[in-house]
N, CA, C and O atoms as a GROMACS GRO file, in nm:
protein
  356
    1UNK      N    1   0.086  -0.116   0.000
    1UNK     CA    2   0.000   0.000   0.000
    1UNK      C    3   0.090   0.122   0.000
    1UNK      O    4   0.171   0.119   0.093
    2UNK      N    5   0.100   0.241  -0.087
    2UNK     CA    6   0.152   0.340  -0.082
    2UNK      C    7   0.054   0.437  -0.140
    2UNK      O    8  -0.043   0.424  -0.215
    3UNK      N    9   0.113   0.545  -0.076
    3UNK     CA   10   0.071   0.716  -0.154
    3UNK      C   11   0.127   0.805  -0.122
    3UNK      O   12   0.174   0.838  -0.013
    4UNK      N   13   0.123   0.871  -0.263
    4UNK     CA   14   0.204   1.020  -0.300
    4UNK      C   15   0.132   1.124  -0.210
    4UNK      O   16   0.012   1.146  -0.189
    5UNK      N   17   0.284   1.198  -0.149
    5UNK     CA   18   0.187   1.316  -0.074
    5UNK      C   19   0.309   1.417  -0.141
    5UNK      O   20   0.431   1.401  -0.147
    6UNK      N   21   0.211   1.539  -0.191
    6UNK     CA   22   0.326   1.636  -0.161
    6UNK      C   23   0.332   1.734  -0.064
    6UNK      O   24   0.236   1.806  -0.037
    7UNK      N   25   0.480   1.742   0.011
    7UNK     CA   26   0.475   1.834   0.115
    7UNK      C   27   0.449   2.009   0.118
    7UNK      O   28   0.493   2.105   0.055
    8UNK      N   29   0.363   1.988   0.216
    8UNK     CA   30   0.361   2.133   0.212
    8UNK      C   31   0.456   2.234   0.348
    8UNK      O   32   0.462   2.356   0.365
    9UNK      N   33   0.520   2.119   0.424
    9UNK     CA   34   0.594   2.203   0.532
    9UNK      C   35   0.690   2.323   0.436
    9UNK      O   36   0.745   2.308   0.327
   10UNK      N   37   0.684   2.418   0.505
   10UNK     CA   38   0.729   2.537   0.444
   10UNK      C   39   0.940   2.472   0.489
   10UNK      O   40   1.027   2.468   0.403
   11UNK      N   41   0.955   2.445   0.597
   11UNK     CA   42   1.095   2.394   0.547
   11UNK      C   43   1.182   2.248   0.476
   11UNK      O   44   1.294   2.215   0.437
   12UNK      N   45   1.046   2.196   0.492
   12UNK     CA   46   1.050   2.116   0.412
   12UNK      C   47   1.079   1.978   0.502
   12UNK      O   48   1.020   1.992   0.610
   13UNK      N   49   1.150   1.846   0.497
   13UNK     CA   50   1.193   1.735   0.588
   13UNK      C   51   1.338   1.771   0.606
   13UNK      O   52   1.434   1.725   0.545
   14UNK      N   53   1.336   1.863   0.702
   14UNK     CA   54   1.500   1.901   0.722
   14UNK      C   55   1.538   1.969   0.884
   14UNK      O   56   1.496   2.083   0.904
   15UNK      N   57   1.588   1.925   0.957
   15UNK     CA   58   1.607   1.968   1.080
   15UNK      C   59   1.454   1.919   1.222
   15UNK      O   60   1.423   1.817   1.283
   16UNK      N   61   1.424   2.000   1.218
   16UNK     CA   62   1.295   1.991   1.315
   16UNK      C   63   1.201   1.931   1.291
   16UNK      O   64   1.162   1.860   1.384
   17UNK      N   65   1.125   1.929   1.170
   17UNK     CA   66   1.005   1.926   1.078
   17UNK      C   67   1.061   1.735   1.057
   17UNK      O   68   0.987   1.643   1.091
   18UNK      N   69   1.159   1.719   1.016
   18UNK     CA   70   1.208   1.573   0.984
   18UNK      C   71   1.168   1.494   1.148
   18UNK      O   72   1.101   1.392   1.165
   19UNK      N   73   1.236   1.584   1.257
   19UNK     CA   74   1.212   1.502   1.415
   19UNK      C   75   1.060   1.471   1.377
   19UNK      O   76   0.992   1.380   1.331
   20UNK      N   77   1.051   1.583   1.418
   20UNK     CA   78   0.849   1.539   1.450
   20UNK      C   79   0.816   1.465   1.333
   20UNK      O   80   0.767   1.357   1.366
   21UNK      N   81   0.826   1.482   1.178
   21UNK     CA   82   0.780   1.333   1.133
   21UNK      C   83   0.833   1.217   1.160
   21UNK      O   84   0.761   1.123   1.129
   22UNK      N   85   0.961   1.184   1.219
   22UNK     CA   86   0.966   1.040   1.240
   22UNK      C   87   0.945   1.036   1.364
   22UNK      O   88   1.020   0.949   1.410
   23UNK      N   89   0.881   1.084   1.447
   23UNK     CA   90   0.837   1.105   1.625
   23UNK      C   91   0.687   1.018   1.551
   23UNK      O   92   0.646   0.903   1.564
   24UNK      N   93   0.637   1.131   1.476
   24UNK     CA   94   0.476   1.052   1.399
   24UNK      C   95   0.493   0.892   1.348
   24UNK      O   96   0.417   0.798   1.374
   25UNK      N   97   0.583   0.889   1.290
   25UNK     CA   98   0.596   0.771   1.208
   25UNK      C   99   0.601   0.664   1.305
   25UNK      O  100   0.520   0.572   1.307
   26UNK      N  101   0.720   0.680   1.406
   26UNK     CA  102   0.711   0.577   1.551
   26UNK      C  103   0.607   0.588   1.606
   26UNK      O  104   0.592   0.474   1.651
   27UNK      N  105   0.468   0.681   1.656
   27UNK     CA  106   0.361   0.626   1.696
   27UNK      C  107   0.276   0.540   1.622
   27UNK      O  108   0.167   0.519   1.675
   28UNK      N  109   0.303   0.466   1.477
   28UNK     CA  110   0.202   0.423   1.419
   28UNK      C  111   0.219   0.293   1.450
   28UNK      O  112   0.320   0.263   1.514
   29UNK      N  113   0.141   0.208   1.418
   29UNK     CA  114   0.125   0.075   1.480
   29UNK      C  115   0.189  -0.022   1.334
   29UNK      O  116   0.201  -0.144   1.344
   30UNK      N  117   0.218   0.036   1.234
   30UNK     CA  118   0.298  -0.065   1.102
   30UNK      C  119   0.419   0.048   1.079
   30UNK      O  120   0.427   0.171   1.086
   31UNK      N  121   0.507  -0.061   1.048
   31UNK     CA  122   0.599   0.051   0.980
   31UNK      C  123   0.581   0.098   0.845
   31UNK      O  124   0.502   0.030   0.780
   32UNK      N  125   0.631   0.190   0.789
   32UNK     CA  126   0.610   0.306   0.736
   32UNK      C  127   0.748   0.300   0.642
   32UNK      O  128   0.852   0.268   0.700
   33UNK      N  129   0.752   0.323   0.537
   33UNK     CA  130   0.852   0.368   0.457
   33UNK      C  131   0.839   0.493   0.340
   33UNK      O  132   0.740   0.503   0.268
   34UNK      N  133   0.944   0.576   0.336
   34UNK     CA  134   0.921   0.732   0.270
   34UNK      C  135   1.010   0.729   0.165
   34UNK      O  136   1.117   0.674   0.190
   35UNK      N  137   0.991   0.783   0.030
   35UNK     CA  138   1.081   0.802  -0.063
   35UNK      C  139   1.035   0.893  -0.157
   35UNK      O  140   0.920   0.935  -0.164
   36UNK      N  141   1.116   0.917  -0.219
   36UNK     CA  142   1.106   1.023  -0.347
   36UNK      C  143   1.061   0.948  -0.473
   36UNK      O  144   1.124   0.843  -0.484
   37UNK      N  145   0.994   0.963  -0.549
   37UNK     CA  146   0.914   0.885  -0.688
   37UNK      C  147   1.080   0.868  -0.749
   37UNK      O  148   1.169   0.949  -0.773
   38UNK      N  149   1.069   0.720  -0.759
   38UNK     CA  150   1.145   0.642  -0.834
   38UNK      C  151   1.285   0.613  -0.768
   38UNK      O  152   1.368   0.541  -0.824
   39UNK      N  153   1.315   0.694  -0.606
   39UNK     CA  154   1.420   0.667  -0.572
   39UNK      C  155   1.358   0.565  -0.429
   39UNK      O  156   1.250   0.539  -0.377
   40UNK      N  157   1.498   0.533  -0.411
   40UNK     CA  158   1.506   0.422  -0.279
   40UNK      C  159   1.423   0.460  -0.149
   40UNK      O  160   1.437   0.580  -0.124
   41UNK      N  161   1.349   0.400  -0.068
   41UNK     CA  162   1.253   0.412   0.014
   41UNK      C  163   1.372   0.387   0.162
   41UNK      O  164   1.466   0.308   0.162
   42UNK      N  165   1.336   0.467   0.263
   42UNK     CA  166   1.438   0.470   0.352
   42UNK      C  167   1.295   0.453   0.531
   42UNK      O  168   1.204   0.530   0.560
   43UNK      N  169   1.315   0.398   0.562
   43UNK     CA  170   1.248   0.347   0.710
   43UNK      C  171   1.217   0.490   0.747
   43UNK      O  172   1.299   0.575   0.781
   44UNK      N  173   1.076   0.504   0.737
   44UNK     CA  174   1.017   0.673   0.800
   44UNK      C  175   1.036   0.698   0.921
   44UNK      O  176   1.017   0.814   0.956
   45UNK      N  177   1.097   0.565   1.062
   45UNK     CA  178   1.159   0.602   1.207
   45UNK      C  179   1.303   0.626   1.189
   45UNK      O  180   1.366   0.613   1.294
   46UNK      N  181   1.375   0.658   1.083
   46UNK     CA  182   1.520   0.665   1.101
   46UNK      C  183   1.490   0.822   1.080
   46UNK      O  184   1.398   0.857   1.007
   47UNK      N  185   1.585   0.929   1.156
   47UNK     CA  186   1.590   1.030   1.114
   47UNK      C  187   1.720   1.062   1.065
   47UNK      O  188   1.728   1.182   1.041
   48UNK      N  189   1.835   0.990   1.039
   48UNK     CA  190   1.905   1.019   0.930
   48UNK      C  191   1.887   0.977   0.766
   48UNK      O  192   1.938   1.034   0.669
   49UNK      N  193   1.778   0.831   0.771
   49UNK     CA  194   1.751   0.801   0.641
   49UNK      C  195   1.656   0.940   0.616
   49UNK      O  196   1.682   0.998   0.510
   50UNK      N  197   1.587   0.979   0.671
   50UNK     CA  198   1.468   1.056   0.653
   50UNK      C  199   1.571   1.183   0.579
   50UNK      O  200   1.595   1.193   0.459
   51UNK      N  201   1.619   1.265   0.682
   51UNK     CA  202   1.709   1.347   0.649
   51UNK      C  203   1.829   1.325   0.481
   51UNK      O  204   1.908   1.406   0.432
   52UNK      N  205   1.807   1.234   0.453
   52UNK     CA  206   1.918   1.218   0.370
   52UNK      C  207   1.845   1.251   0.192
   52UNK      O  208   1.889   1.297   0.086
   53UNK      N  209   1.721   1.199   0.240
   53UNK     CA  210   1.615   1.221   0.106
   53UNK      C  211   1.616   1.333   0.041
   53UNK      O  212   1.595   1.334  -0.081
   54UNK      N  213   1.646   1.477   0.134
   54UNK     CA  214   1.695   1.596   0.110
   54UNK      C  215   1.550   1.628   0.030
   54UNK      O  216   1.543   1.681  -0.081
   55UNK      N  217   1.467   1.595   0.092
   55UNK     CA  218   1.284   1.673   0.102
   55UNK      C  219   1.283   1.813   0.086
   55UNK      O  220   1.385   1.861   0.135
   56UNK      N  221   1.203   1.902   0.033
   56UNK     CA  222   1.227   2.060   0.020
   56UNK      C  223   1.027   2.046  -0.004
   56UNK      O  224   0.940   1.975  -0.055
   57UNK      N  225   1.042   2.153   0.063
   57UNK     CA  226   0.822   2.230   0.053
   57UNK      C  227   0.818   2.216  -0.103
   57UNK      O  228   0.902   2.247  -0.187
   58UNK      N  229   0.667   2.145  -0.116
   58UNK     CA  230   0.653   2.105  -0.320
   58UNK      C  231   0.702   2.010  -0.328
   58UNK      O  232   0.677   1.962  -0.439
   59UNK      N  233   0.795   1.918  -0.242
   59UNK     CA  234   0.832   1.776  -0.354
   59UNK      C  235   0.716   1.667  -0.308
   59UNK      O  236   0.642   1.691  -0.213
   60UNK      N  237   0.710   1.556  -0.380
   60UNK     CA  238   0.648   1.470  -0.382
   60UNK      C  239   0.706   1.356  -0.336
   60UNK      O  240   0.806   1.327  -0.401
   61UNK      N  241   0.679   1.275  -0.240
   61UNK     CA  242   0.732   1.200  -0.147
   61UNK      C  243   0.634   1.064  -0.143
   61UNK      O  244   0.518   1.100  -0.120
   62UNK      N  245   0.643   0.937  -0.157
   62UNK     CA  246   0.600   0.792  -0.133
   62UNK      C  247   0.592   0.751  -0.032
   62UNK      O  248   0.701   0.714   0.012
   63UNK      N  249   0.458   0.729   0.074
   63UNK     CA  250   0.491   0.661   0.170
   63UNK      C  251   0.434   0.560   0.162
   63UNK      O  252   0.317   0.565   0.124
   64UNK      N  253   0.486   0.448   0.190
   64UNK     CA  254   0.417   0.302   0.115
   64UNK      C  255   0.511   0.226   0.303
   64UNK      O  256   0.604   0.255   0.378
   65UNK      N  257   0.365   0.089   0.283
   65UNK     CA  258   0.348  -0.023   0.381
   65UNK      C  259   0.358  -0.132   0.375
   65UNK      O  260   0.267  -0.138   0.292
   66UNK      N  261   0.392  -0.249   0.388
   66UNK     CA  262   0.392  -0.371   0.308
   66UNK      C  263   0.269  -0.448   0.382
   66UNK      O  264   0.255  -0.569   0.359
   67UNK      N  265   0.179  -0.378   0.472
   67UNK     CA  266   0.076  -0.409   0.584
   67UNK      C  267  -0.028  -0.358   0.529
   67UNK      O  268  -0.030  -0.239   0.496
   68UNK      N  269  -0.141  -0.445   0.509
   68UNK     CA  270  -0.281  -0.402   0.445
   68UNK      C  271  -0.384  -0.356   0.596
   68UNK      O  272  -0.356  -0.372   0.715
   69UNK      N  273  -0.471  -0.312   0.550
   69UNK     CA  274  -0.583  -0.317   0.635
   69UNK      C  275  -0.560  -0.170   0.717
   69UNK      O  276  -0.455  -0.110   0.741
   70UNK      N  277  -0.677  -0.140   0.746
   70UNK     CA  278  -0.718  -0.037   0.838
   70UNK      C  279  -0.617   0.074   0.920
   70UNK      O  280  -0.599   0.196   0.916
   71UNK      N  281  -0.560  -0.048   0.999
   71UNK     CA  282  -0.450   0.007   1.080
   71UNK      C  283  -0.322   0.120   0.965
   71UNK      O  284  -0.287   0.236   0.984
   72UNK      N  285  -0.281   0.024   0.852
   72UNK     CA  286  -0.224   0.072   0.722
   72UNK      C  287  -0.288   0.216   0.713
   72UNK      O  288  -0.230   0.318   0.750
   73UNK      N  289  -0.419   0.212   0.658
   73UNK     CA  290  -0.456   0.322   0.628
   73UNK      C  291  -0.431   0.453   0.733
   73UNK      O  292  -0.380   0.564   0.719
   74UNK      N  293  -0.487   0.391   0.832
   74UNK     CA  294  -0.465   0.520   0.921
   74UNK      C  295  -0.365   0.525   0.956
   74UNK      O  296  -0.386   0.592   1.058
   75UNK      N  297  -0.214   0.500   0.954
   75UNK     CA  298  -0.042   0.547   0.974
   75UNK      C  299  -0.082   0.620   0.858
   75UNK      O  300  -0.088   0.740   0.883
   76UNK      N  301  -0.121   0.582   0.700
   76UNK     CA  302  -0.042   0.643   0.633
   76UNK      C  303  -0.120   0.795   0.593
   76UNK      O  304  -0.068   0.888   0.531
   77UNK      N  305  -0.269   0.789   0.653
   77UNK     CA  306  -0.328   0.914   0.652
   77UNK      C  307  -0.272   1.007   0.763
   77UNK      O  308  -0.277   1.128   0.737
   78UNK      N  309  -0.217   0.970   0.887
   78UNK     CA  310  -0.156   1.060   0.982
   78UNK      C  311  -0.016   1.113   0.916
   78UNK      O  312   0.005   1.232   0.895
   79UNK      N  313   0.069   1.019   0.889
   79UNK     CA  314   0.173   1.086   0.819
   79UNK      C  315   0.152   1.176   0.681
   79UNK      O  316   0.236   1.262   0.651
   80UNK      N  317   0.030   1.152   0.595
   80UNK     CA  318   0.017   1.272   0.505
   80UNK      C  319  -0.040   1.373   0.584
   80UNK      O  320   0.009   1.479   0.545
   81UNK      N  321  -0.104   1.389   0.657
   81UNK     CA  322  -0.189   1.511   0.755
   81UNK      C  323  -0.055   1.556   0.771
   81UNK      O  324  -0.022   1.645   0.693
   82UNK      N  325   0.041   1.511   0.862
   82UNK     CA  326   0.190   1.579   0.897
   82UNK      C  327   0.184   1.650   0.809
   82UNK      O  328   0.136   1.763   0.820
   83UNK      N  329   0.254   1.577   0.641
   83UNK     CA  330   0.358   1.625   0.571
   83UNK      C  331   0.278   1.757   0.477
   83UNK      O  332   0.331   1.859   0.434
   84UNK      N  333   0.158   1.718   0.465
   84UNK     CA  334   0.062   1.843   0.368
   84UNK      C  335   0.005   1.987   0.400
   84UNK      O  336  -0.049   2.081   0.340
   85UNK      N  337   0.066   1.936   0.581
   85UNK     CA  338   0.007   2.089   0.651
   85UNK      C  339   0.111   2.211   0.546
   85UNK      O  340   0.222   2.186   0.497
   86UNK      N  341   0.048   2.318   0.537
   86UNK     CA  342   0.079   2.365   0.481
   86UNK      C  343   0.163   2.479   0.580
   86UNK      O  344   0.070   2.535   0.639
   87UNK      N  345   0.274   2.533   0.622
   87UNK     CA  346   0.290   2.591   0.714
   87UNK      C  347   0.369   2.722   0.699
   87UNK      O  348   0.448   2.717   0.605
   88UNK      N  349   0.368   2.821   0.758
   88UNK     CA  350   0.316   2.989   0.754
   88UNK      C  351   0.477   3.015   0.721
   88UNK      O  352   0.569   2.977   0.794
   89UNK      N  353   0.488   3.072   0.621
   89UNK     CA  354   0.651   3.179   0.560
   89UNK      C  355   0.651   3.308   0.543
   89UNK      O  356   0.754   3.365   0.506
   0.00000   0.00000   0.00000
């Protein structure tokens, strides 16, 4: 199960904004994996894989599950709520 979100954090997955999404990502009950369309998918609780993706506000990001069902859905709707907030510059 995956889906495209694009971010709207105004700094994008870099410093702070990266903590608190993989702070989100560790409360979900499946793990979670994040990547850039067509590149390598990196564990959404690591915050140096996270950090390394080099995310910027506007890109488009994959978060995909290898876990079906319900529980799936709702990690991967909390982590797009995170990443789509759109936030004040």
């Amino acid at each position: 199960m995956e889906r495209v979100v694009v971010v709207g954090l105004r700094e994008g997955l870099h410093a702070r904004p990266a903590a608190l999404f993989v702070q989100e990502a560790g409360r979900q009950p499946v793990p979670v994996s994040i990547a850039k369309p067509g590149g390598s998918a990196v564990g959404a609780t690591s915050i140096l894989a996270v950090l390394t993706l080099d995310v910027s506000a506007g890109d488009e990001v994959v978060l995909s599950t290898t876990v079906e069902g319900p529980e799936a859905e709702r990690a991967l709707d909390a982590l797009e709520r995170y990443l789509s907030q759109v936030t004040p510059g």
